[in-house]
C-alpha angles and dihedrals in degrees: 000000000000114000121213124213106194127164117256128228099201110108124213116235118262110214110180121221124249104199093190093055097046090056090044084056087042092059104039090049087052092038082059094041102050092037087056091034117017127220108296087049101042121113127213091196091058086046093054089040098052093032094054105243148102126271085237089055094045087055087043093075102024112045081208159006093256085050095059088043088055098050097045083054090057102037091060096035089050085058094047102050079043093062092044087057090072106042103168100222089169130189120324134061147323088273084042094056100035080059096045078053089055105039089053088051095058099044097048094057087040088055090046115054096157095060090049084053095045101046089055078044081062098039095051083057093043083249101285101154087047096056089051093061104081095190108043089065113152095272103159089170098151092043084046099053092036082055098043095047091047083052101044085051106044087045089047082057107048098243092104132055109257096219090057102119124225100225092043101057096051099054080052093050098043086046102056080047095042092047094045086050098041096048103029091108099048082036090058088238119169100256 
């Protein structure tokens, strides 16, 4: 039996890296992962499966696993607080506009359902990795100064109660929100 060795004339396909679009898959596999499993039951190896990339690669662009949870924190809580920043009140009144507050509110956790996740993901650890992100601090400035317009007028107008406090409010707000998204599915909630 004599063996060939012949050179062969079949090329292998070249596919060229995008590095912009392997960390985007990165992200969005881990965004997934941490939001079903939170961080303590997360697996890297499952990120890197789903995502299409080595283990190796995955570590290329996150030193750790408690780097790529941190940017996927931020990453969500930087679109959220984004969205808040337009909040359509709309025409109408000081209740028109409080609603318009609500109902965006709603639907923004709603919307939403990872950050939900992932924020429960931060309570349940007393949000340590949170408080380690120096910039990804709770900001809400444009929910805040939308709030704080619709309650400066309504109270200017006599429709709300002057001693309502602003903060207050929105954690109210945000809390009732917050309690419906959260528990829709225990709660048997359309989704």
């Amino acid at each position: 039996m004599i063996l060939c060795l012949e050179k062969s004339t079949r090329k292998l396909a070249y596919k060229a890296r995008n590095p912009e679009e392997t960390k985007e898959r990165i992200l969005s596999s881990a965004t997934t992962e941490f939001a079903d499993f939170g961080f303590l039951g997360a697996r890297v190896e499952r990120i890197a499966q789903r995502s299409d990339v080595t283990m190796r690669m995955l570590y290329h662009y996150f030193k750790s696993k408690e780097h790529l949870y941190g940017v996927v924190l931020k990453r969500i809580f930087d679109h959220v607080e984004s969205a808040e920043k337009d909040i359509p009140l709309g025409a109408g009144g000081p209740r028109e506009k409080m609603d318009a507050v609500i109902a965006f509110t709603f639907d923004l956790f709603l919307r939403n359902p990872q950050f939900i996740k992932l924020t429960m993901g931060q309570n349940f650890l007393e949000s340590g990795h949170q408080r380690r992100l120096k910039s990804m601090a709770p900001r809400h400035e444009g929910f805040a100064a939308s709030l704080r317009a619709v309650l400066d007028e309504g109270q200017a107008a006599g429709v709300f109660r002057r001693d309502v406090d602003a903060m207050q409010l929105w954690m109210t707000i945000h809390g009732l929100c917050w309690g419906f998204a959260a528990g829709q599915h225990a709660l048997g909630a359309p989704s």
